[in-house]
C-alpha positions as CSV (number, residue, x, y, z in Angstrom):
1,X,167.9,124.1,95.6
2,X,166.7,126.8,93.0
3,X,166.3,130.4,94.4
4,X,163.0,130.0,95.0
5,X,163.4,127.1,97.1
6,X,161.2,125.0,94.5
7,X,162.8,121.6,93.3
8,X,162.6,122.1,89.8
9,X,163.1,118.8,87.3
10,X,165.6,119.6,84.0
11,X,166.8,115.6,83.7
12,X,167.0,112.7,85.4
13,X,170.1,112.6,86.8
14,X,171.0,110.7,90.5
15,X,173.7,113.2,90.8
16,X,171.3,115.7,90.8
17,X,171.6,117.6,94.2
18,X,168.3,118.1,94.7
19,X,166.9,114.5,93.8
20,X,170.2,113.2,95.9
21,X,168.9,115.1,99.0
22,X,165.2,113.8,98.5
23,X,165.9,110.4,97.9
24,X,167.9,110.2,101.5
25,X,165.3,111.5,103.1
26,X,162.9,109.0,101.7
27,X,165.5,106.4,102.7
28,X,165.8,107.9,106.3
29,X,161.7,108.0,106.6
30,X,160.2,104.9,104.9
31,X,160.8,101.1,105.5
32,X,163.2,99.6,103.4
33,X,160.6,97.7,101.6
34,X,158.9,100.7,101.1
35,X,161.6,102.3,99.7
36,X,162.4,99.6,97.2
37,X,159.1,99.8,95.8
38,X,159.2,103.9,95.5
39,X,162.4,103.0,93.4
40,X,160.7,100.4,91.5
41,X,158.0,102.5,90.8
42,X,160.2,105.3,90.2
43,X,162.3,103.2,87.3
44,X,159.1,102.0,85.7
45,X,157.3,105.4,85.4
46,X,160.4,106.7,84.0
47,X,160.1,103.5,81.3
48,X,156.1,104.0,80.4
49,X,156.7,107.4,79.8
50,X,159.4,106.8,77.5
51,X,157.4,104.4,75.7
52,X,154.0,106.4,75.8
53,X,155.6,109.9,75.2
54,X,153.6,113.2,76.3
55,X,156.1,113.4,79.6
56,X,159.3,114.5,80.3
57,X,160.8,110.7,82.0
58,X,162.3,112.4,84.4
59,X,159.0,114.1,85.3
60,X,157.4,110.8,85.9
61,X,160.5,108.8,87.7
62,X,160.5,111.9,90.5
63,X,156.3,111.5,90.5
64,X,156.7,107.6,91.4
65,X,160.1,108.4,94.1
66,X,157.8,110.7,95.9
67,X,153.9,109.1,95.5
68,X,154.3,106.8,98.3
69,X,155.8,109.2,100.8
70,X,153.3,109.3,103.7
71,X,152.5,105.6,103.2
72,X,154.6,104.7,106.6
73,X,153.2,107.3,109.0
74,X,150.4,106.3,111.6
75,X,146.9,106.4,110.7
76,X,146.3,108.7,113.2
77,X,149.1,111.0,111.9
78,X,147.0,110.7,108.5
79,X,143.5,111.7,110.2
80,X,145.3,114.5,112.1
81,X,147.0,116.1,108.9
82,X,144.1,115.6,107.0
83,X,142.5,117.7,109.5
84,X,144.8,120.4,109.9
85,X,145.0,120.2,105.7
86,X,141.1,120.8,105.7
87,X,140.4,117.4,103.7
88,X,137.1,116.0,103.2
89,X,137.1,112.6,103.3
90,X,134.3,110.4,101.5
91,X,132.3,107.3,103.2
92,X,134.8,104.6,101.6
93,X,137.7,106.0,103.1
94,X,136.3,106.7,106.4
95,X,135.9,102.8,106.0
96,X,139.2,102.2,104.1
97,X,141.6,104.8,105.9
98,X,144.7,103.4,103.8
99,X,143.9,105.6,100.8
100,X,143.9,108.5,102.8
101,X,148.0,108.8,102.6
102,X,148.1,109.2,99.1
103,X,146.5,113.0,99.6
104,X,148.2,113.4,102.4
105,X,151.5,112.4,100.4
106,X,150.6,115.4,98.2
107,X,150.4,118.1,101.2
108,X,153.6,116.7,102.6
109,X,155.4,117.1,98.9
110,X,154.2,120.7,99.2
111,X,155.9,121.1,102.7
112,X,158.7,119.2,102.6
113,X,160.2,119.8,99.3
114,X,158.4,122.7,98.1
115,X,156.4,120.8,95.0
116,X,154.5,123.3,93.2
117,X,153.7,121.4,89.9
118,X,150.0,120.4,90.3
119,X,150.3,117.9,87.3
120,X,152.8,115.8,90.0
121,X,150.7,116.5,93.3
122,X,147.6,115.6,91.5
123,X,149.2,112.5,90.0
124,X,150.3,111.8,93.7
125,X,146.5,112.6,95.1
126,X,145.4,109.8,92.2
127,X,147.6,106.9,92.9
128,X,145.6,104.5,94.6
129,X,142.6,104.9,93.4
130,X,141.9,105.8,89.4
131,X,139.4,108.8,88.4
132,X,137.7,108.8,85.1
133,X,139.3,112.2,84.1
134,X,143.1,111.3,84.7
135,X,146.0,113.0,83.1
136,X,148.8,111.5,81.7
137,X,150.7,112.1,84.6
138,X,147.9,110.3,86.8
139,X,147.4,107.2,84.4
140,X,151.2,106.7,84.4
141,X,152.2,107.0,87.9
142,X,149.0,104.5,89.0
143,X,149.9,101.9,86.2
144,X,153.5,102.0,87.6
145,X,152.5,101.7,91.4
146,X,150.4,98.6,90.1
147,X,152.8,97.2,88.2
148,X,156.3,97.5,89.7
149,X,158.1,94.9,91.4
150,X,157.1,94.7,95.1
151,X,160.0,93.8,97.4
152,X,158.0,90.8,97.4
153,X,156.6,90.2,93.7
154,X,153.3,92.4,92.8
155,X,149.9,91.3,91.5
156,X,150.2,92.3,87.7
157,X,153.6,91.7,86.1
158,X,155.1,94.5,84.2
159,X,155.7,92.2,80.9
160,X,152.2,91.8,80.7
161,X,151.2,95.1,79.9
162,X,153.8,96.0,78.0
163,X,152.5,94.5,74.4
164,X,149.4,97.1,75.1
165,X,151.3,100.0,76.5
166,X,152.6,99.7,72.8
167,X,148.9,99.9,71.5
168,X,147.4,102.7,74.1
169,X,148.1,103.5,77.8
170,X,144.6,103.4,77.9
171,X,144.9,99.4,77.0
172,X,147.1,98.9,79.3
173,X,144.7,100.6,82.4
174,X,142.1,98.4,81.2
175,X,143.6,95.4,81.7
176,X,144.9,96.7,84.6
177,X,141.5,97.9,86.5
178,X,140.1,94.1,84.9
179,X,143.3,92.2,87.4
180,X,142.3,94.6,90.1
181,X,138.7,94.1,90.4
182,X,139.1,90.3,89.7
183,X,141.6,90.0,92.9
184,X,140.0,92.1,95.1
185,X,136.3,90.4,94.2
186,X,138.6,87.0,95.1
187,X,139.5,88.3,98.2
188,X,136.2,89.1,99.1
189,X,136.7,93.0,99.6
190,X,134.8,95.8,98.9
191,X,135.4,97.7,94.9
192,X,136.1,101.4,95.3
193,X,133.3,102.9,93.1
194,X,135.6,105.2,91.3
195,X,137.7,101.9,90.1
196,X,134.6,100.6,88.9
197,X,133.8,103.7,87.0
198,X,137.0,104.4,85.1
199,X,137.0,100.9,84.5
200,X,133.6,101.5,82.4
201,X,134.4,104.7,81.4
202,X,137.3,103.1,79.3
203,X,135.1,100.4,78.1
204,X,133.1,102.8,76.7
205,X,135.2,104.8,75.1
206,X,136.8,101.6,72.8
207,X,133.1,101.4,71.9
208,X,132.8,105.0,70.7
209,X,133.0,105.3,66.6
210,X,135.5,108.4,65.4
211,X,136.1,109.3,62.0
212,X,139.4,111.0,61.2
213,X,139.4,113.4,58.1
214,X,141.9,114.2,56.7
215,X,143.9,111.2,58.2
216,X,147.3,111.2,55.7
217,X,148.2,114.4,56.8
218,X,150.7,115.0,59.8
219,X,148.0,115.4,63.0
220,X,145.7,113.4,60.9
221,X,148.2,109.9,61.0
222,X,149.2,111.2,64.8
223,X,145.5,111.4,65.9
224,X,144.7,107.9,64.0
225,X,147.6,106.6,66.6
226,X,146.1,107.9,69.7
227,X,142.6,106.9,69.2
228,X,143.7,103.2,67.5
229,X,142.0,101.8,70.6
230,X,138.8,103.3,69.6
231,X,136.4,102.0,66.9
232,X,138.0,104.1,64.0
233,X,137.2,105.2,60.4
234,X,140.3,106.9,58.4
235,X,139.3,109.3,56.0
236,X,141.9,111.3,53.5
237,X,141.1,112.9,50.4
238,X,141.3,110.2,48.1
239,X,138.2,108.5,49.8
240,X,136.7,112.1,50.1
241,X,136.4,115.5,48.9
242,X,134.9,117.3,52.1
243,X,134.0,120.3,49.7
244,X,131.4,118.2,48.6
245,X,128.6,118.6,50.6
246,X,125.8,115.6,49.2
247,X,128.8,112.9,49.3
248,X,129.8,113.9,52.1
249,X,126.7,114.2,54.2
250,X,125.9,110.5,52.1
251,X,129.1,109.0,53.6
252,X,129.0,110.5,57.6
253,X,125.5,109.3,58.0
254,X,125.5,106.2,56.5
255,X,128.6,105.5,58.9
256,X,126.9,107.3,61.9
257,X,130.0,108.2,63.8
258,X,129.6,109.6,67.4
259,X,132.9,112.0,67.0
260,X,133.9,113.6,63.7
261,X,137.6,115.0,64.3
262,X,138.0,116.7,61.1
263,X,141.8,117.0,60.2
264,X,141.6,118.4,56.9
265,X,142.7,121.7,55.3
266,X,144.6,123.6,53.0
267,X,148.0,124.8,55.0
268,X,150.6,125.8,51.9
269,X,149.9,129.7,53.3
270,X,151.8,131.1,50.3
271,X,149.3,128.9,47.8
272,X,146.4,129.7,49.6
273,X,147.2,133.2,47.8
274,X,147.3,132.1,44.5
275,X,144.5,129.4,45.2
276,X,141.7,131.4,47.2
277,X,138.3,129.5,46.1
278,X,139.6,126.4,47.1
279,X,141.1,127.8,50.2
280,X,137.7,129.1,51.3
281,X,136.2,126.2,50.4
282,X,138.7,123.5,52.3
283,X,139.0,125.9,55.2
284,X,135.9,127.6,55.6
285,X,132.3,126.0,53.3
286,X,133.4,122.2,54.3
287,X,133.8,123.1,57.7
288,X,130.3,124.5,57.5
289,X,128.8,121.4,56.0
290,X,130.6,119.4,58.5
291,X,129.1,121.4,61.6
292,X,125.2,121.0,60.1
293,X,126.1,117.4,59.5
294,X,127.7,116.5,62.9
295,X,123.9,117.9,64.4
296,X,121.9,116.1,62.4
297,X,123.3,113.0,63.5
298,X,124.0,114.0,67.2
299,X,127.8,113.4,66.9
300,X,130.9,115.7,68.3
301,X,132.5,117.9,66.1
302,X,136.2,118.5,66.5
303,X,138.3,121.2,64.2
304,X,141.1,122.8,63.9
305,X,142.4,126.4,63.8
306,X,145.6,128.6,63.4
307,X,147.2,131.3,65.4
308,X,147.2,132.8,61.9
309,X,143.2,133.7,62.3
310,X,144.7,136.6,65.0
311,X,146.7,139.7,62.9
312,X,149.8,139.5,65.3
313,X,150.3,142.9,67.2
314,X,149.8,141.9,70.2
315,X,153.2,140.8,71.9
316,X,151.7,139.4,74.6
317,X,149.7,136.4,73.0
318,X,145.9,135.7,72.4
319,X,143.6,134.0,74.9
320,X,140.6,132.0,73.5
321,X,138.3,134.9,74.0
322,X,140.2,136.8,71.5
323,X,139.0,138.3,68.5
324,X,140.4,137.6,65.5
325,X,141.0,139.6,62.7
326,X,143.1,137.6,60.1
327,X,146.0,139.2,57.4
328,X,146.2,136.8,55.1
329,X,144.1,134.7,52.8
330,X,145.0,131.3,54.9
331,X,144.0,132.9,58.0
332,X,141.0,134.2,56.5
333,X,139.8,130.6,55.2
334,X,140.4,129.1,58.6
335,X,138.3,132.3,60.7
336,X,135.6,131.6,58.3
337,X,135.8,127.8,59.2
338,X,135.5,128.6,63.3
339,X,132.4,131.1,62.1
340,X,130.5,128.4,60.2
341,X,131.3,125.9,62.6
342,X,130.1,128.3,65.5
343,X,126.9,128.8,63.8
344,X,125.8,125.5,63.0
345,X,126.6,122.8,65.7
346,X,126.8,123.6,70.0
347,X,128.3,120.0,70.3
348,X,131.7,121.2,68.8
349,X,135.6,121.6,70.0
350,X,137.0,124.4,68.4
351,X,141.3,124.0,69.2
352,X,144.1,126.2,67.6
353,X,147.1,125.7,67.1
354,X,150.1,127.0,65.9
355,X,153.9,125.9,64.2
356,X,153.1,122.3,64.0
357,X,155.8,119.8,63.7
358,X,155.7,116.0,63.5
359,X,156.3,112.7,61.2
360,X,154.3,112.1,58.0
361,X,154.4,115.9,57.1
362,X,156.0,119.2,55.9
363,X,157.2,120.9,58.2
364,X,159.4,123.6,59.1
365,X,162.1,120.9,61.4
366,X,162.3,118.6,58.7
367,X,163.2,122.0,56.2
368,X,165.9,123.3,58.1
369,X,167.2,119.4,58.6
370,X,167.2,119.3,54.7
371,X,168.5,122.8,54.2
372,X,171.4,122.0,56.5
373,X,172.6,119.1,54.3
374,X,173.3,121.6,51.4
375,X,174.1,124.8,53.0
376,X,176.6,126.5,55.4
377,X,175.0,129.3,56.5
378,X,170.7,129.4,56.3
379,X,168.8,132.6,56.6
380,X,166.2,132.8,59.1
381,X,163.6,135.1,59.8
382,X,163.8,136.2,63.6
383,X,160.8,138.8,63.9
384,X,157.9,136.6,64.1
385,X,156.7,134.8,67.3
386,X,155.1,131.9,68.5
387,X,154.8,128.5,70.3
388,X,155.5,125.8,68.6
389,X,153.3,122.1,68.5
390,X,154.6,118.6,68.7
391,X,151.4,116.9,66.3
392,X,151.8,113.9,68.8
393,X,151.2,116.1,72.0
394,X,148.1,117.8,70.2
395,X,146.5,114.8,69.2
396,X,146.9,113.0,72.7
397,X,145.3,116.5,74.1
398,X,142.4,116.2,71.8
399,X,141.9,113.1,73.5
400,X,142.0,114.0,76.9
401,X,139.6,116.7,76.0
402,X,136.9,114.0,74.4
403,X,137.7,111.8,77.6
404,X,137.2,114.2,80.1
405,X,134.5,115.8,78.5
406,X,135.7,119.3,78.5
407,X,132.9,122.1,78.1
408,X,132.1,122.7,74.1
409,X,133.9,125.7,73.1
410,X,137.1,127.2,72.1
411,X,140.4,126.2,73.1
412,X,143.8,127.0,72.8
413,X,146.7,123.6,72.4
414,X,150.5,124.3,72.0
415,X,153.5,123.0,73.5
416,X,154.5,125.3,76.2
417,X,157.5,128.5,75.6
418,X,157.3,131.2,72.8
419,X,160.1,131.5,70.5
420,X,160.7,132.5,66.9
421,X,161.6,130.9,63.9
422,X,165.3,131.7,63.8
423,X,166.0,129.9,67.4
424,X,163.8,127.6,66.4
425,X,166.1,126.3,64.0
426,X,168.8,127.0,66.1
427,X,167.7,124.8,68.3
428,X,166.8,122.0,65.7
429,X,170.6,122.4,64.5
430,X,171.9,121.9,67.8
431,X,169.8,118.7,69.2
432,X,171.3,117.3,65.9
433,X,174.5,118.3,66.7
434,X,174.9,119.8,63.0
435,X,176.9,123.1,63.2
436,X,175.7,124.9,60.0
437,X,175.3,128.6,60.6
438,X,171.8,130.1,61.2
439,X,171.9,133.8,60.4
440,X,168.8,136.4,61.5
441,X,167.0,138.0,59.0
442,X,163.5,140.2,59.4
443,X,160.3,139.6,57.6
444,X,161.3,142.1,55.0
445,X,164.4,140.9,54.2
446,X,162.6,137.5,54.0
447,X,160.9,138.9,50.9
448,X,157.8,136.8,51.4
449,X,154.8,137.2,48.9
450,X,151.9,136.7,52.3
451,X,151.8,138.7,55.2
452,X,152.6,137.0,58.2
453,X,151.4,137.8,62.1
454,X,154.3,138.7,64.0
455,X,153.0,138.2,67.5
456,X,150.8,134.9,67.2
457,X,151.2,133.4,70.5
458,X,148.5,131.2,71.8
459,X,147.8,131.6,75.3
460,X,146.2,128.7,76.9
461,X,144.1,129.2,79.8
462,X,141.3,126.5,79.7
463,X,143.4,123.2,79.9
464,X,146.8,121.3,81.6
465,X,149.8,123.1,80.0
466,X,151.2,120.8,77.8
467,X,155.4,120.3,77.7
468,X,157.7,122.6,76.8
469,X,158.2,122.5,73.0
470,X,162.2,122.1,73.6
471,X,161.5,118.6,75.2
472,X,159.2,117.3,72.5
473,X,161.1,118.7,69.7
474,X,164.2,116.2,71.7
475,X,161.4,113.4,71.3
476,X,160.3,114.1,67.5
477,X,164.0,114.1,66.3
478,X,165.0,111.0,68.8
């Protein structure tokens, strides 16, 4: 084990010491059937979350190992650790004390192997019985305990959920929570209430109408894949120039959307210098007219922002509650955008980001890839730092925040671990296994017409950390 006794997950391996010495155990204390199935539900989280993305596979295998883990004790073993672990237990389960292991699965991770990771004992606590707020984690590990194969064959066969885990996880639950409810109403038993509200909860959600702006660019094409399942409007420049305010007041009310997630801006920092009016205007007016137009119709404003509206002294990052006081003229367009957009709507989600990388945009991973064709040595500036964003990770994040309806307000969305740009491409380099030389410079050596925050670390303190930017970067370039 670690040095703090905590199992710690770095990749699936079944060497692994650790997952070797928990996986006897379960052998040693669960029936043999119920062993198989924590394996097969081990195998097929590990195969949605390669498919869905968002969490590290390994993450999800050890989840589904461990999730069944007090299935086998006595139900009075259950009600007496569920006493001793102070747990309430509601009127269904009194009636339906089965469900009661899965919480008390979660305790016994704690104890017996020293599970600290809420995202895995909360996914553990969430197994049998869906809540309308899941995580990834949670949706994954209950669509794999439904769907993997029983020593004995299992009510809803993996294949066919696989054509919609390709669409949406969320698909794929749907069709799920339909098979569950339609077998248990055959059977003639009783419908956990929460089964019947996620169920809903998802039906309403494919119902709600979002509008995109600003949908060509890089989070705008990832954000138009996570909410596919939705009833979506893509909107990019070409069909309309959001510095126009009749037009574009016209166009959103005419289409009456119950979520604007506005994607748009101006983001060359170094033109945004040379280009200030229509900076201010992309960055800061339009999100303006956007906020007093979002009221009017009643619909939810998302936007985005930049670590870049914060000057960058303070080493140790900026929480949401920070003020900002921008250096630059990018920064400055994007503060007067959170400022507009604070003064005109309440219904709003304010989330910044920060070094965002992804397909279907420039950015700085594909740069260094290019650079490294044509050069042996690059010169990178390591003086300024921050956490970098996998566009894919944000945009499922935005979703879980409209899902789980999140309080209005600001909030803070990066990938997890600071860094700077020179080990950033370092890191790029290696994952590619491409050996070209990456050589530290400073800012000033950089020679850089914009100032540039040095310290611009986000500091999330509102939401689920989202992964480390090391494993998503592995995803992106895979």
């Amino acid at each position: 084990m670690a040095k703090d006794n905590t199992f710690r997950i770095k990749e699936f391996n079944v060497n692994n010491p650790d997952l070797k010495k928990i996986t006897l155990y379960l052998k040693k204390n669960l029936s043999s059937d119920r062993f198989s199935h924590s394996l097969a539900v081990a195998k097929t989280a590990e195969k949605i979350a390669k498919i869905v993305g968002g969490v590290n596979p390994a993450k999800a295998y050890f989840t589904g190992l461990i999730h069944d883990m007090a299935r086998d004790l006595p139900q009075e073993t259950w009600i007496l650790l569920a006493k001793k672990y102070r747990i309430k237990i509601d009127i269904f389960t009194k009636k339906h004390i089965l469900l009661l292991h899965a919480v008390i699965g979660a305790k016994l991770a704690q104890q017996k192997f020293n599970i600290r990771d809420k995202m895995i004992l909360q996914a553990i606590e969430r197994h049998c019985v869906p809540k309308i707020n899941m995580d990834l984690l949670d949706k994954i590990i209950y669509l794999a305990d439904e769907t993997a194969p029983e020593p004995k064959g299992c009510l809803i066969e993996f294949k066919k959920i696989l054509p919609l885990l390709h669409k949406s996880l969320d698909c794929a639950l749907f069709y799920t929570y339909n098979e569950n409810i339609r077998n248990l109403l055959e059977k003639g038993m009783k419908i956990h209430p929460d089964l019947i509200r996620s169920r809903n909860k998802l039906l309403e959600n494919f119902e709600r109408k979002v509008l995109i702006l600003g949908s060509k660019g890089m989070l705008g094409q990832a954000l138009a894949e996570e909410f596919q399942d939705y009833k979506l409007t893509l909107w990019d420049k070409n069909n309309l120039d959001i510095t126009h305010r009749k037009t574009l007041q016209n166009k959103i009310s005419h289409l009456a959307p119950d979520i604007i997630i506005n994607a748009a801006a101006y983001t060359n920092v170094e033109e945004a210098e040379k280009n200030q009016e229509q900076t201010l205007k992309v960055n800061g007016k339009a999100v303006g007219y956007l906020a007093q137009i979002a009221k009017k119709i009643n619909a939810i404003l998302v936007h985005y922002s930049t670590d870049y509206v914060f000057e960058g002294k303070n080493y140790k990052g900026y929480k949401e509650t920070a003020q900002p006081n921008p250096i630059n003229v990018y920064g400055k367009s994007k503060f007067l955008g959170e400022a507009l957009l604070r003064r005109y709507i309440e219904q709003y989600y304010l989330i910044r980001s920060s070094w965002m990388f992804g397909r279907e945009g420039i950015n700085f991973v594909d740069k260094i890839l290019r650079k490294a064709q044509s050069s042996a040595t690059l010169r990178v500036v390591n003086d300024q730092w921050g956490k970098p964003t996998y566009a894919s990770d944000l945009a499922r994040a935005t979703r879980q925040i409209l899902e789980q309806e999140r309080p209005f307000g600001i909030y803070h969305l990066t990938n997890e671990g600071k860094t700077n740009w020179c080990q950033f491409a370092r890191k790029i380099l290696t994952l590619k296994g491409i050996k070209t030389t990456v050589k530290p410079i400073s800012s000033q050596e950089y020679h850089s017409p914009v100032k540039r925050p040095m310290y611009s670390i986000l500091l999330n303190t509102k939401l689920p950390r989202l992964r480390h930017w090391e494993e998503a970067l592995e995803e992106y370039l895979n």
